[in-house]
BAFI-3210 file (N, C-alpha, C; in Angstrom, 3 decimals, decimal comma, padded with zeros to 6 digits):
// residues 257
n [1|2|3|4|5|6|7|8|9|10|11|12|13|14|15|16|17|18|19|20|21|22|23|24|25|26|27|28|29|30|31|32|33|34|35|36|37|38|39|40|41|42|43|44|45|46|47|48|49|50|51|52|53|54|55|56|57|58|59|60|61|62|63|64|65|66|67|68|69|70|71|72|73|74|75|76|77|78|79|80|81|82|83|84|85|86|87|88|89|90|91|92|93|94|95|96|97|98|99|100|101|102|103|104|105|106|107|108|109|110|111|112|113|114|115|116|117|118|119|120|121|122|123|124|125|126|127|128|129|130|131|132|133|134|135|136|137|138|139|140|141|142|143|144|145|146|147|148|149|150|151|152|153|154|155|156|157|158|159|160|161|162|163|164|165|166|167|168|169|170|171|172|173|174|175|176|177|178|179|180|181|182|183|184|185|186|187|188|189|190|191|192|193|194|195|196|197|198|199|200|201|202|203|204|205|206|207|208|209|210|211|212|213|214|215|216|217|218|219|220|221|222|223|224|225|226|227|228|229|230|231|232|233|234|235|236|237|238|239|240|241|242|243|244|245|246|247|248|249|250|251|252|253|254|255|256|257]
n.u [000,845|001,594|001,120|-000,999|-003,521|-003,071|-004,258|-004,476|-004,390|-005,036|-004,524|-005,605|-006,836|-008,312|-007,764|-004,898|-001,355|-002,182|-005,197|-003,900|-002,235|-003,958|-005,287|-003,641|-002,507|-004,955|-005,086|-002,601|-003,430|-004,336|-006,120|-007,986|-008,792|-009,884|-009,601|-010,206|-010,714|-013,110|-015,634|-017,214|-014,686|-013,303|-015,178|-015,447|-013,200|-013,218|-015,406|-013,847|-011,966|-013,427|-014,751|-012,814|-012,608|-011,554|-011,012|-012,472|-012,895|-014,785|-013,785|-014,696|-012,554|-011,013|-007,948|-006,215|-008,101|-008,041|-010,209|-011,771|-009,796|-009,324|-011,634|-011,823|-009,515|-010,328|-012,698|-011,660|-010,005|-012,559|-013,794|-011,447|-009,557|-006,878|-003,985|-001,998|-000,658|000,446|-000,381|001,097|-000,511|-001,766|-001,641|-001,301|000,006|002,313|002,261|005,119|007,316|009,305|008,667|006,147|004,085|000,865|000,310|-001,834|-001,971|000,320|-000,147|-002,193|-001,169|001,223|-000,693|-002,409|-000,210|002,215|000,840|-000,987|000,330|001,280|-001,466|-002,815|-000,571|-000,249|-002,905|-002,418|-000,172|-000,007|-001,722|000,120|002,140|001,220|000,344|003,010|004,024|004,346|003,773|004,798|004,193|005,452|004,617|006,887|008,854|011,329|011,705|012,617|015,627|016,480|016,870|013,886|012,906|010,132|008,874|008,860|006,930|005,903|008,321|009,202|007,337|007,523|010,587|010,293|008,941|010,493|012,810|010,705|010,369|012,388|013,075|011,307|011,410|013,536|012,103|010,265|011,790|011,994|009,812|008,940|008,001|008,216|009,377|009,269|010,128|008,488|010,296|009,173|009,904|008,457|005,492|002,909|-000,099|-003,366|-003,512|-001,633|-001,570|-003,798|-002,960|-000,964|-002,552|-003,707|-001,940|000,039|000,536|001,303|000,487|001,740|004,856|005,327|005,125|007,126|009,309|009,194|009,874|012,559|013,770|014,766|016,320|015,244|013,805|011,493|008,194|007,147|004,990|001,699|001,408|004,478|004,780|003,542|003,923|006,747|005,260|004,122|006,273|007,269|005,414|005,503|006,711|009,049|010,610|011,829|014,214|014,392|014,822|013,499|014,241|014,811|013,718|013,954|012,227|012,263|013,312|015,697|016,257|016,989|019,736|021,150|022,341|021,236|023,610]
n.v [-001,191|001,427|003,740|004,845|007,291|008,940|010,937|010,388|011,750|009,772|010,446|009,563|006,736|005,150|002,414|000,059|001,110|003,133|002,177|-000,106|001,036|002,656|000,779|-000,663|001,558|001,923|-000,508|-000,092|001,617|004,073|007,312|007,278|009,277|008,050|009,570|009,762|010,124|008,234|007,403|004,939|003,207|004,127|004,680|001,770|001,154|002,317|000,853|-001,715|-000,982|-000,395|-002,690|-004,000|-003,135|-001,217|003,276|005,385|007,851|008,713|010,899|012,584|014,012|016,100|016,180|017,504|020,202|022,566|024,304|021,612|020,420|022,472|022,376|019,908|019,631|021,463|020,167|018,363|019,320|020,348|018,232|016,416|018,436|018,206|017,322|014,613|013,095|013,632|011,294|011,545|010,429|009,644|009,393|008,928|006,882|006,942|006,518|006,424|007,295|011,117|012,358|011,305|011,867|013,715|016,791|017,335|014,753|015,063|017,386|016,576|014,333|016,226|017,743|015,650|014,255|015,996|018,617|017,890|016,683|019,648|021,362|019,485|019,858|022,587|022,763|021,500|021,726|024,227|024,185|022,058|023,239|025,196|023,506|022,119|020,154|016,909|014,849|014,738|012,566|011,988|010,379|009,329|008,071|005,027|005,385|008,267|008,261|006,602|005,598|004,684|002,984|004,922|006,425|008,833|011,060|010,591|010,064|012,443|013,751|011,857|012,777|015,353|015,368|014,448|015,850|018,438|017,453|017,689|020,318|021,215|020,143|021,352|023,697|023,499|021,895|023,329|023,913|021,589|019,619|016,429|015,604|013,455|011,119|008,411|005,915|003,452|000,256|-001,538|-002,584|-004,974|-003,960|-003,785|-001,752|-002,116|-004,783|-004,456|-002,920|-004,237|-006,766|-005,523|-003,971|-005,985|-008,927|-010,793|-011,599|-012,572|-012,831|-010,054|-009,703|-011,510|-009,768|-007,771|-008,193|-008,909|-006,762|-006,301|-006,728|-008,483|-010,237|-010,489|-008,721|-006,208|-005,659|-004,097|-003,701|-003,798|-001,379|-000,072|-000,712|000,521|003,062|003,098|003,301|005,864|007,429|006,774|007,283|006,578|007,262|009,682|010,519|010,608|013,078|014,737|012,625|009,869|007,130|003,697|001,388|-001,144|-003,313|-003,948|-002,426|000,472|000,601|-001,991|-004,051|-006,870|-009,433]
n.w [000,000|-001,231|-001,672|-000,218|000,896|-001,018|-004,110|-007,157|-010,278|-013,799|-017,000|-019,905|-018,678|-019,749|-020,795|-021,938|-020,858|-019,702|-017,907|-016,594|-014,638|-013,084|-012,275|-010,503|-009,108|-007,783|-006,116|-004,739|-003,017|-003,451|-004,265|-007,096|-010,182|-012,773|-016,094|-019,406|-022,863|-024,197|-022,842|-021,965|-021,958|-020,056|-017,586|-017,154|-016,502|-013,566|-012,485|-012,511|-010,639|-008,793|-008,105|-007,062|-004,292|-004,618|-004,591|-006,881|-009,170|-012,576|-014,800|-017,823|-020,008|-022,667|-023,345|-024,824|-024,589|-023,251|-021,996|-021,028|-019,579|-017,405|-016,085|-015,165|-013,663|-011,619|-010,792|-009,300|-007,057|-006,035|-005,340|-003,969|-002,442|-003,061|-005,302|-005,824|-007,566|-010,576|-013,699|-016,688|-018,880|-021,821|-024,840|-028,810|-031,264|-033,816|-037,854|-040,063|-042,332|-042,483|-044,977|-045,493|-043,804|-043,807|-043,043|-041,310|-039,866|-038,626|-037,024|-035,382|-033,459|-032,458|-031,120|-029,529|-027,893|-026,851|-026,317|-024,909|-022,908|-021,668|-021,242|-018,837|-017,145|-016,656|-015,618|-013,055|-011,955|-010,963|-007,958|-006,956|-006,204|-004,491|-002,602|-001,985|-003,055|-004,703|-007,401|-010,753|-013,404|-016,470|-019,927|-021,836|-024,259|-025,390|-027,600|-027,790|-027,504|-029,598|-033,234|-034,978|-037,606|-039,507|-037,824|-036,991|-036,343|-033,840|-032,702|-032,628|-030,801|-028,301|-027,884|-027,196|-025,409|-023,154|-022,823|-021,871|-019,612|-018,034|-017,708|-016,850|-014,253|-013,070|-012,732|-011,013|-008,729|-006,643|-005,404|-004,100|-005,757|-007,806|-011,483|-013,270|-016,237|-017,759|-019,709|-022,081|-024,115|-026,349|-025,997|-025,168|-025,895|-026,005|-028,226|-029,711|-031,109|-031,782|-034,333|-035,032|-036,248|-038,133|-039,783|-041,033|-043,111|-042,033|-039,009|-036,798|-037,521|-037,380|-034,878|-033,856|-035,030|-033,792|-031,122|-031,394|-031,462|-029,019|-025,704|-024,306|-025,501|-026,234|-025,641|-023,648|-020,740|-020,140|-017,227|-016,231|-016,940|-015,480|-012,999|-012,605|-012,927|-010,741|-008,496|-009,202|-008,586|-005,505|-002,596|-002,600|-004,281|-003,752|-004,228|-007,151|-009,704|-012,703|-014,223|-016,562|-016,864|-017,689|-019,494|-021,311|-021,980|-022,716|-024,855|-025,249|-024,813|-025,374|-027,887|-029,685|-030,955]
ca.u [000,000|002,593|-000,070|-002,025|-003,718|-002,562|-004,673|-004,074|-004,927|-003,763|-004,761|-005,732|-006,509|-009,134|-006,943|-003,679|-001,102|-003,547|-005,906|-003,005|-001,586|-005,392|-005,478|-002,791|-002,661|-006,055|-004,777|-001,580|-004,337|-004,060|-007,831|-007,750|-008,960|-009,383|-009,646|-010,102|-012,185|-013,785|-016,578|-016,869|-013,379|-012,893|-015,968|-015,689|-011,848|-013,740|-015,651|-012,701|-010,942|-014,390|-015,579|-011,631|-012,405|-010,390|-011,373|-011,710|-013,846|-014,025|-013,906|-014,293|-012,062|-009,683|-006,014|-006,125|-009,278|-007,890|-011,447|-012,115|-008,972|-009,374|-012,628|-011,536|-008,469|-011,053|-013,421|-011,148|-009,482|-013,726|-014,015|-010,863|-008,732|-005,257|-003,630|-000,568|000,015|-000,614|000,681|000,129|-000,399|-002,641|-000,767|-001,341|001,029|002,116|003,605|005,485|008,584|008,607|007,665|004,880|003,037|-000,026|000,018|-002,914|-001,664|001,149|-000,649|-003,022|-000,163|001,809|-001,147|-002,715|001,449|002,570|-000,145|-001,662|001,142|001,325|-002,555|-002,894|000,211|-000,203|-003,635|-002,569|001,004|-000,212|-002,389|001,087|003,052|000,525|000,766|004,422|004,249|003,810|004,858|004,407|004,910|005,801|004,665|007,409|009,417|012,932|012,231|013,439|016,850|016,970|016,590|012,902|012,069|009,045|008,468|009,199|006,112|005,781|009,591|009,304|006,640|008,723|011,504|009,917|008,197|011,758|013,177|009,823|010,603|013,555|012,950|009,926|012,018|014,121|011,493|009,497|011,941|012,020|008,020|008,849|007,147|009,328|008,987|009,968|010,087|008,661|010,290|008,586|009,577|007,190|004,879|002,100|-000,822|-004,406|-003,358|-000,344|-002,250|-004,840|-002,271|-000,157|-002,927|-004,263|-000,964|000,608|000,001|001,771|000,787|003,448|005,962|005,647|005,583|008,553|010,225|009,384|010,458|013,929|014,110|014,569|017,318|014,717|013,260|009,556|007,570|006,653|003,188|001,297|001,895|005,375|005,151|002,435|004,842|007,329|004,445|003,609|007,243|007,835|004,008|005,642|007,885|010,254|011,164|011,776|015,312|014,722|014,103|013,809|014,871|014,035|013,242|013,798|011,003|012,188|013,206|016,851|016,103|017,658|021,048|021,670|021,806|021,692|024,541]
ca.v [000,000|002,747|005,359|005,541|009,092|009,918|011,418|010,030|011,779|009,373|010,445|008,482|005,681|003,608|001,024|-000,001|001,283|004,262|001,261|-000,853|001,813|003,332|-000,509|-000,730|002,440|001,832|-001,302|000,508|002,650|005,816|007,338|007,561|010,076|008,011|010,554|009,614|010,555|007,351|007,045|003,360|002,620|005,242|003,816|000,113|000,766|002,878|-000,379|-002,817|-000,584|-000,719|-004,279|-004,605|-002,525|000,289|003,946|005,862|008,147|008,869|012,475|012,836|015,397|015,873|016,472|019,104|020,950|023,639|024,624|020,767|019,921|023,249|022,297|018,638|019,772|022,107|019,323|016,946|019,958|020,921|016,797|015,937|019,122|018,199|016,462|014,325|012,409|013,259|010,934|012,108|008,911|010,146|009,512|008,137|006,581|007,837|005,701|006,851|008,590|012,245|012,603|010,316|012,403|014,919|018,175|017,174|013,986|015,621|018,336|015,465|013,783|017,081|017,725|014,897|013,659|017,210|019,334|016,579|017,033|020,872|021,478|018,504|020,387|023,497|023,181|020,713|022,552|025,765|023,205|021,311|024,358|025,264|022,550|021,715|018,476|016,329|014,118|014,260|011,469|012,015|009,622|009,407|006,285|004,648|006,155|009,324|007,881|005,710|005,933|003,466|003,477|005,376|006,406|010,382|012,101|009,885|010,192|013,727|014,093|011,516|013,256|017,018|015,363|014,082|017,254|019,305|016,601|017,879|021,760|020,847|019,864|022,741|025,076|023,150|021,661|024,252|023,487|019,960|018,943|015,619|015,389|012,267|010,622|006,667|005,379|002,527|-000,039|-001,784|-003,092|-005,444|-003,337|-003,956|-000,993|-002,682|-005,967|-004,606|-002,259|-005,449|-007,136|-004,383|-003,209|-007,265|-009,345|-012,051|-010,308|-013,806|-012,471|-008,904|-009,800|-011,920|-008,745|-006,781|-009,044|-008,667|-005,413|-006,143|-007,991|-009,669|-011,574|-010,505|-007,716|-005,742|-005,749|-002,743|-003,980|-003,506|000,270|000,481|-000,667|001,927|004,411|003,122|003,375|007,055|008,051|006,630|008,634|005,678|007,819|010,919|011,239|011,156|014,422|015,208|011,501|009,099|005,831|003,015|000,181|-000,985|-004,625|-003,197|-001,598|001,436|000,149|-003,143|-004,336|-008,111|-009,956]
ca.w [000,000|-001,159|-002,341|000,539|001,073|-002,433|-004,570|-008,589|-011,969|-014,878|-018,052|-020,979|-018,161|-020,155|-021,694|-022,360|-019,983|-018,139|-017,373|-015,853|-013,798|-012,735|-011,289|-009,719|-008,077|-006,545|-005,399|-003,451|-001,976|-004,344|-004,828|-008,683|-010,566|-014,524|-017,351|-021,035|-024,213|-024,182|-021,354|-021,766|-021,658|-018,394|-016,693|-017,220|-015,487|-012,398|-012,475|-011,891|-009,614|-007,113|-007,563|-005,983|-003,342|-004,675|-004,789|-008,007|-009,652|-013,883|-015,588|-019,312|-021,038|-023,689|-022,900|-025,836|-024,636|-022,006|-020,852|-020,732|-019,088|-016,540|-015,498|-014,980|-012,618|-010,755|-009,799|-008,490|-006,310|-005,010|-004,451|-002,750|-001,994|-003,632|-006,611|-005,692|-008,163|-012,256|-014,634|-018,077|-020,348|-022,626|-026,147|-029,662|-031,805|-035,332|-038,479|-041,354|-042,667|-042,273|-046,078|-045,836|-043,132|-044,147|-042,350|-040,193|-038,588|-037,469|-036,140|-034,703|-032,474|-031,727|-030,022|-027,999|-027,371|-026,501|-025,586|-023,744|-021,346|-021,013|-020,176|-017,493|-016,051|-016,528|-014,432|-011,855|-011,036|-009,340|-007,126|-006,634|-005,948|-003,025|-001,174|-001,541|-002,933|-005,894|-008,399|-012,084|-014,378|-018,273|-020,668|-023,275|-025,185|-025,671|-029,394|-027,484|-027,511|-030,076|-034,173|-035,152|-038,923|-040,024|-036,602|-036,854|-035,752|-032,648|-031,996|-032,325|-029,796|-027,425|-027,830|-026,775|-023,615|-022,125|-022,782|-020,969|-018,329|-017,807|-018,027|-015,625|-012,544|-013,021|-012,634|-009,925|-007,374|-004,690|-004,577|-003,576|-006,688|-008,600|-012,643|-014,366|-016,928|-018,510|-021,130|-022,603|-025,089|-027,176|-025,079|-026,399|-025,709|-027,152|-029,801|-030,268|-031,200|-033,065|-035,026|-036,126|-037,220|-039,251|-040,780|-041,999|-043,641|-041,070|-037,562|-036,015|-037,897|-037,322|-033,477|-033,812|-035,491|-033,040|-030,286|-031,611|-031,059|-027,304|-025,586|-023,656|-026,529|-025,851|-025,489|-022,206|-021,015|-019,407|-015,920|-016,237|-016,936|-014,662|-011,748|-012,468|-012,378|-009,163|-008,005|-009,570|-007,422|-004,532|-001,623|-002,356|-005,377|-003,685|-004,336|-008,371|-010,140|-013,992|-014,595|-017,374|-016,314|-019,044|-019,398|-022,678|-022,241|-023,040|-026,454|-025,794|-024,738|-025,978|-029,032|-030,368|-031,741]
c.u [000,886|002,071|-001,056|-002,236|-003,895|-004,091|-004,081|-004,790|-004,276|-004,768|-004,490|-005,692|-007,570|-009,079|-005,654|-002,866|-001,433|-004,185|-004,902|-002,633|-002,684|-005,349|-004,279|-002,324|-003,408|-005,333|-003,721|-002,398|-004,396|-006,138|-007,683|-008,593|-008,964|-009,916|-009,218|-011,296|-013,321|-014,477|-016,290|-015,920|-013,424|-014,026|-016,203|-013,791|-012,041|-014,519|-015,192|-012,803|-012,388|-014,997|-014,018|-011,072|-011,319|-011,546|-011,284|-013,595|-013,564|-014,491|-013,752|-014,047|-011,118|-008,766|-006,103|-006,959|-008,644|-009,095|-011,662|-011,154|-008,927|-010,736|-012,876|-010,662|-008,969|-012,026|-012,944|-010,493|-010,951|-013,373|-013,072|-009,536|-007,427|-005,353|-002,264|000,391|-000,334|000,323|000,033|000,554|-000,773|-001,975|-001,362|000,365|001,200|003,162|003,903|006,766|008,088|007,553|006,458|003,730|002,437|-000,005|-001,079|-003,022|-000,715|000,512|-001,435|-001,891|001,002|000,689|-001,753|-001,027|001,845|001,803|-001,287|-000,751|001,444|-000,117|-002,454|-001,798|000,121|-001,298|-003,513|-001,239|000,796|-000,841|-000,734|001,941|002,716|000,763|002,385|004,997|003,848|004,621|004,279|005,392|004,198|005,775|005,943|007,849|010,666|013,147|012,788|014,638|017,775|016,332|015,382|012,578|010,890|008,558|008,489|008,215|006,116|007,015|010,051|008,839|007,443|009,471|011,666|009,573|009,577|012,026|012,398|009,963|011,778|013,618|011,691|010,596|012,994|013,023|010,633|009,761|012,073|010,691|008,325|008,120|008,617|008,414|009,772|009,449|009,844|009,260|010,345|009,254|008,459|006,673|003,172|000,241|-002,205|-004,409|-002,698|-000,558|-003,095|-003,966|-001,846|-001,003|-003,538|-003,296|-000,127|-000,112|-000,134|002,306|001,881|004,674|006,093|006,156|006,786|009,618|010,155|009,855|012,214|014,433|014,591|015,292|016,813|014,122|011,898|009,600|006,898|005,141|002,951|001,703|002,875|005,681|004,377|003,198|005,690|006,944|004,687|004,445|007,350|006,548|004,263|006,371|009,187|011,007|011,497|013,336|015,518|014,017|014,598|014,835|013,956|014,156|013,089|012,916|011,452|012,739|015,124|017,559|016,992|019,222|021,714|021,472|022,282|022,836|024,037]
c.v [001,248|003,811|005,659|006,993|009,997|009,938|011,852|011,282|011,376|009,939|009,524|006,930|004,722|002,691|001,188|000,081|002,271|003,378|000,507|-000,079|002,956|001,814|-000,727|000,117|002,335|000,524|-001,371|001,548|003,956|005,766|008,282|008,386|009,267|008,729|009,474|010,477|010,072|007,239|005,660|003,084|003,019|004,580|002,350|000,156|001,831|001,500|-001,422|-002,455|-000,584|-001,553|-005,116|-003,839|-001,399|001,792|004,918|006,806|008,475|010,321|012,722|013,752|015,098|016,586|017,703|020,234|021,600|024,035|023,358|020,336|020,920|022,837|020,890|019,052|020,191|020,954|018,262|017,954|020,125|019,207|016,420|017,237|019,312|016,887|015,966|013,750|012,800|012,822|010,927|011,453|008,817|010,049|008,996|007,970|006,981|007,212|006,416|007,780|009,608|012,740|012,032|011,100|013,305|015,273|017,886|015,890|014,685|016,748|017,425|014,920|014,575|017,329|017,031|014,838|015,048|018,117|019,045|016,375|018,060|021,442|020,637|019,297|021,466|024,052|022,651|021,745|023,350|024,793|022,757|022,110|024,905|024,637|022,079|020,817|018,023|015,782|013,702|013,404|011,750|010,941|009,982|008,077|006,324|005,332|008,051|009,338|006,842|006,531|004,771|003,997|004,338|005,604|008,218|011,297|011,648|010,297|012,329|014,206|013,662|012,623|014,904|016,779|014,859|015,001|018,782|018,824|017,433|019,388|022,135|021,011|020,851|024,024|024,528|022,631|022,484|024,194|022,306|019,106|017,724|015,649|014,900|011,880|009,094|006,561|003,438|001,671|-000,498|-002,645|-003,357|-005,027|-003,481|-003,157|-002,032|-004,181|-005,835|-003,936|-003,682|-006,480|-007,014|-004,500|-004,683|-008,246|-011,223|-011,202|-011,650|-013,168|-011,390|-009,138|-010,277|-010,636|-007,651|-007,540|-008,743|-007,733|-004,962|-007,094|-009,111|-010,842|-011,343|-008,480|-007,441|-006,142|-004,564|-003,039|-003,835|-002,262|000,480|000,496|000,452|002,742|004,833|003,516|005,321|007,912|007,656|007,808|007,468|005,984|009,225|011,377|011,645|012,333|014,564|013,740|010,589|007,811|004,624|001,451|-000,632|-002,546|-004,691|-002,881|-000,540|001,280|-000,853|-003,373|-006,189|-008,293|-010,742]
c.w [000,000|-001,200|-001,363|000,815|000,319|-003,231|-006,417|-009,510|-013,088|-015,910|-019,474|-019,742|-018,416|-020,736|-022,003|-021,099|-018,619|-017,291|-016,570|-014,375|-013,159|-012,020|-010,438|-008,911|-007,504|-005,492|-004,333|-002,749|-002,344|-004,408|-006,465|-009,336|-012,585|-015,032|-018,802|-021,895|-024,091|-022,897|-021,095|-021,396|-020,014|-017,601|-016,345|-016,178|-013,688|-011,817|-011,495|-011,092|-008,147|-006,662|-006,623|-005,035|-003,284|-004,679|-006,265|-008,592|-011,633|-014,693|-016,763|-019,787|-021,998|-023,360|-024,008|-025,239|-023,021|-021,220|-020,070|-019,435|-017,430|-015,396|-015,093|-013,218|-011,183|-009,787|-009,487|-007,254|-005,215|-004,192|-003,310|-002,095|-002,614|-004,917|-006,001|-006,537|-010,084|-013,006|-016,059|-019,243|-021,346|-023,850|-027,117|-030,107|-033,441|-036,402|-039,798|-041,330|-042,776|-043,504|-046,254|-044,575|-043,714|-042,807|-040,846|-039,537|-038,161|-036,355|-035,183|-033,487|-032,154|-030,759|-028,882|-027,143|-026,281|-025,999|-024,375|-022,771|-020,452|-020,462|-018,667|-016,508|-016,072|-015,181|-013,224|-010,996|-010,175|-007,994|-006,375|-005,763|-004,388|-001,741|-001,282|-001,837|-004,114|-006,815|-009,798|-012,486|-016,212|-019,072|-021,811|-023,722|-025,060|-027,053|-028,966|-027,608|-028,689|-032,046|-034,521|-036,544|-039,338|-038,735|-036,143|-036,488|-034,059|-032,079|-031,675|-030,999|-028,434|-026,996|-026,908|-025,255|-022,523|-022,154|-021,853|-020,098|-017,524|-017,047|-016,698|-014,630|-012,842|-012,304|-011,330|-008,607|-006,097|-004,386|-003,573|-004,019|-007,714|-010,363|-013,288|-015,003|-017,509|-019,871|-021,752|-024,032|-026,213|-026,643|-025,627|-025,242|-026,473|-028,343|-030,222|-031,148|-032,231|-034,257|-036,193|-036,719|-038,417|-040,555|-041,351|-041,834|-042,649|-039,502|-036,934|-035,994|-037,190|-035,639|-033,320|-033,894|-033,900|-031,212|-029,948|-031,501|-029,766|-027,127|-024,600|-024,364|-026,221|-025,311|-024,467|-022,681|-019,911|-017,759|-015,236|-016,316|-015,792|-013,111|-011,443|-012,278|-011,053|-008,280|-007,976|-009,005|-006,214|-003,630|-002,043|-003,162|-005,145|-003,773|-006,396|-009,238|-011,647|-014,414|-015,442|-016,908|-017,587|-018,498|-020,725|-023,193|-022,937|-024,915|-026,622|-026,197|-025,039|-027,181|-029,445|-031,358|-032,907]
res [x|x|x|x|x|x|x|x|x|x|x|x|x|x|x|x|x|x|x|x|x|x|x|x|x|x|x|x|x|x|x|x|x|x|x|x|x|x|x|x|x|x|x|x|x|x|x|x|x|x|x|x|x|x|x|x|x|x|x|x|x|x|x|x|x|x|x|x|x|x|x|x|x|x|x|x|x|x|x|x|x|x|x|x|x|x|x|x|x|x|x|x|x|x|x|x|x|x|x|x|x|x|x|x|x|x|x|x|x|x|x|x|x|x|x|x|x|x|x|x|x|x|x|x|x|x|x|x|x|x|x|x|x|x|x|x|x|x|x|x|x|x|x|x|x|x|x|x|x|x|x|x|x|x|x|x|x|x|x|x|x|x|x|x|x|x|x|x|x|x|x|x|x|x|x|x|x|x|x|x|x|x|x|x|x|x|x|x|x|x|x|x|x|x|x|x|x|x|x|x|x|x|x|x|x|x|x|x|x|x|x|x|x|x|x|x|x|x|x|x|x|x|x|x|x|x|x|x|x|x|x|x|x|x|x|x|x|x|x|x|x|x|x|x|x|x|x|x|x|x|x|x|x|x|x|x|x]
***
């Protein structure tokens, strides 16, 4: 029970790794706060988290939508007073070489990726700042660090949110606010699942391929990021600040022989 007392907002927590780490914080005793687009999704994981005796309530906004996102932040401050924890998961994913993108996906995944991290903080911080305390968590990727084929809008976005990670805890540790960083490899995620069987022709293969990409020989699973969350929302993390955190199955740093 590391999270007792605490007071969650994950964003994007109605599937994938939000949903993992929205369950598993209730279950260290965090009172969760899920946010998504999707009602269904966000209410069917308020659901879980209270048929297993967790606490949690679910708020539908969009990470882009500043009024939405302001008036989200506000009624979790009337309900429970403080924000301790926001981890801002909220992302899509984006494929193609740079030439192969139109104008309006990129603009599409600069803003959920990227702007979907500066609202959520922009309205939770002053809150944070108040009381003295707090710990954001930064969705980003190992493609921050690394080069992935046809992967350049996504790696862009990555790439900006380690870097605001960074620029973050600069500007916020004399609050006694921490801001780190996940970075995730490829972690087999119901997108991730339905993606590969969309996009080949031999989803086996493609998994295999992407397997190899990792010196573990397999592909994370949300549970595994969701731990680190849980770790980087703990006090047991209070000595790391403006740090990236690798999940990645050792993608970034290893490479197969």
């Amino acid at each position: 029970m590391r999270l007792v007392g605490k007071i969650a907002l994950i964003t994007g927590s109605g599937s994938g790794i939000g949903k993992s780490s929205a369950l598993m914080f209730a279950r260290e005793g965090a009172v969760v706060v899920v946010n998504d687009v999707d009602a269904a999704k966000g209410e069917e994981t308020v659901r879980e988290i209270i048929d297993a005796s967790g606490e949690a309530i679910f708020i539908q906004a969009d990470v882009t939508n500043a009024h939405e996102v302001q008036s989200m932040v506000e009624r979790i401050i009337a309900q429970f007073g403080r924000i301790d924890v926001l981890f801002n998961n909220a992302g899509i994913s984006g494929i193609g070489a740079l030439h192969e993108i139109e104008p309006e996906q990129w603009d599409r995944i600069m803003s959920i990726n990227i702007k979907g991290v500066y609202l959520p903080s922009k309205f939770v911080i002053p809150h944070m700042m108040e009381q003295r305390s707090g710990s954001v968590i930064n969705m980003s990727s190992c493609i921050a660090e690394i080069g992935l084929a046809r992967r350049a809008s996504y790696a862009a976005t990555k790439g900006a949110v380690l870097s605001l990670t960074k620029s973050m805890q600069v500007d916020y540790a004399s609050y006694g606010i921490r801001v780190n960083a996940l970075l995730p490899g490829t972690i087999l995620t119901p997108f991730v699942e339905s993606y590969v069987k969309s996009a080949y022709d031999d989803p086996e293969a493609a998994i295999a391929s992407l397997k190899s990409r990792q010196l573990s020989g397999d592909l994370g699973r949300p549970d595994d990021v969701a731990q680190a969350a849980v770790y980087l929302a703990s006090d047991e993390s209070k000595f790391m600040m403006g740090s990236p955190l690798y999940i990645d199955g050792g993608a970034t740093f290893g490479k197969n022989a």
